[in-house]
N, C-alpha and C positions, 0 to 999 in steps of 0.2 A: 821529267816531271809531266803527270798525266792532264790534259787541257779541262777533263771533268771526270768527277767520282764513275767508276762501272758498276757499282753494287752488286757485284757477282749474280749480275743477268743480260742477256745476248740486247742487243739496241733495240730492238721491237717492244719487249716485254718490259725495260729498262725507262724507256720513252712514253709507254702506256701508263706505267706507276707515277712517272713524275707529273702526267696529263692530268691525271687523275686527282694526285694529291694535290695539287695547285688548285684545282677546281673547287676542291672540298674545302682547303681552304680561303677560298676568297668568296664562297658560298656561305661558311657556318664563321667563319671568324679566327677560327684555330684550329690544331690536329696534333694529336697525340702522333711521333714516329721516334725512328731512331735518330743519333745526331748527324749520322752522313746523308741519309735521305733528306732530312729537314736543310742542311747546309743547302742540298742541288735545288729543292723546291724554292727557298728563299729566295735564291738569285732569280728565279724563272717569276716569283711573282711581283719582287721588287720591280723587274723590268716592265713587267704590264701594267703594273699600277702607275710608274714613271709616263709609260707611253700616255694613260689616260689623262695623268696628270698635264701634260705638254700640252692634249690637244682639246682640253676638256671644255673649253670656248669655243672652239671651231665652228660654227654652224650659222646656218643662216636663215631664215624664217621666210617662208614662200608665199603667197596667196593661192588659191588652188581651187578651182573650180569641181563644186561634186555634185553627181546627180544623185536625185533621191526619188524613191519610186513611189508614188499618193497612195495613200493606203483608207479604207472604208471599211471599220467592224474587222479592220484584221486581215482585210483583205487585198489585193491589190486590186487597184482602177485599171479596166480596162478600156481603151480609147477606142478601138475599134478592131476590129478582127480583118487580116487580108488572105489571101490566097496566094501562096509562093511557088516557085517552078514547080512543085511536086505536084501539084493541084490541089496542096493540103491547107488547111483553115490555120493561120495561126494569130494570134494575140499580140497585138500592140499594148502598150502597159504606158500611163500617164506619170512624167517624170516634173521635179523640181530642181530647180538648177540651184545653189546654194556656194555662199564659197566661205574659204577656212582658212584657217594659216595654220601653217606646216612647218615644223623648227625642218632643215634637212642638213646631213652631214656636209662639210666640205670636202672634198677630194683628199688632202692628206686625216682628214678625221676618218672617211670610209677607208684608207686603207691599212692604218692601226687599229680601228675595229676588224678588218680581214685579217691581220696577224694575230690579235686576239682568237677568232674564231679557232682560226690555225691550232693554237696551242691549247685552248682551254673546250672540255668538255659541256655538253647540252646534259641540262639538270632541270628532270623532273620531280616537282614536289604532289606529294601524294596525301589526302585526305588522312588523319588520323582516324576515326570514325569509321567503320567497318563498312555503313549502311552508302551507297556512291561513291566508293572509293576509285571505281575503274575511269566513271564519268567523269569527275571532279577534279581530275589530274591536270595538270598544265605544267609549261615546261615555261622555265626562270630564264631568263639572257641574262648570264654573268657580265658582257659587255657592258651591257646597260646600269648595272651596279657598279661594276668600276667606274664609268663616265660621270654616273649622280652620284652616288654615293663616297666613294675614296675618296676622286679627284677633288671634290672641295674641300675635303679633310683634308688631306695631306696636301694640298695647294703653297702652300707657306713654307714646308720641310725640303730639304734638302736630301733627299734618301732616308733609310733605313726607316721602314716602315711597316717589318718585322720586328718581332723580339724572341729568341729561344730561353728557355726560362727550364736547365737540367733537372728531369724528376728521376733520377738511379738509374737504377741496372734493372732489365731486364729477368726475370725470373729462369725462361729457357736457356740463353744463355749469354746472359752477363753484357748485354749491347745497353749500349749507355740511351735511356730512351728522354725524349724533351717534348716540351710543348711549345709548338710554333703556332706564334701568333700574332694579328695584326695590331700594330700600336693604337 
């Protein structure tokens, strides 16, 4: 008995689709595939939702000292100008010191976010609007949606937080297709 589905594709291309589709769905919420792909995906995301779920406490809140540079009309304060080994004039800038608190992972939280990383794709979302479409772009941390978002959801369950839900057969040919999606 084989340990996971091969979907008749070499491990490269095999491991790129299942990256992929996991991505997508724990980005949009569900994904239309066939039922052996959606089987492999399932296990790959129940598992990282799980992880989140385990560690999604973990953190601890820092104080942190930060500088901030004085600004006038928009500009920065400069404090005075020195001369450095080059002989060249350079800018001192007038700073405020400020502090903040900082939630920061703990040590097993950063490295179930790195096995995340590992496995799940970097997703950018792109303006719908034609007009700043290039600029406007910014890229989503799935990480960060499993830690806020799932793990207090699913905090109380015990697994299974998927659902495939059979819509027929395939028109090409005849693959039983489903919708996986998150509970």
């Amino acid at each position: 008995m084989a340990m996971y589905r091969k979907l008749s594709k070499a491990s490269k291309p095999r491991r790129a689709l299942l990256r992929n589709q996991v991505t997508q769905l724990l980005y949009n919420g569900k994904i239309v595939t066939t039922e052996a792909r959606a089987k492999e995906v399932r296990q790959i995301a129940e598992h990282l939702i799980a992880l989140g779920v385990r560690e999604k406490d973990n953190t601890e809140t820092v104080t942190v000292k930060v500088k901030h540079c004085k600004k006038e009309n928009g500009k920065r304060v400069v404090l005075k100008k020195v001369m450095n080994k080059d002989h060249k004039f350079v800018k001192v800038y007038d700073y405020d010191i400020t502090e903040k608190e900082v939630t920061k992972d703990m040590p097993s939280r950063l490295a179930a976010r790195r096995q995340m990383y590992k496995t799940l794709y970097k997703v950018t979302e792109v303006p719908a609007e034609t007009k700043g479409r290039r600029k406007n772009t910014k890229v989503v941390d799935i990480t960060d949606k499993i830690f806020d978002e799932y793990a207090p959801k699913y905090a109380d369950r015990k697994g299974g937080y998927t659902r495939m839900i059979k819509i027929g057969q395939r028109k090409g040919d005849a693959a039983m297709m489903v919708v996986l999606e998150l509970v």
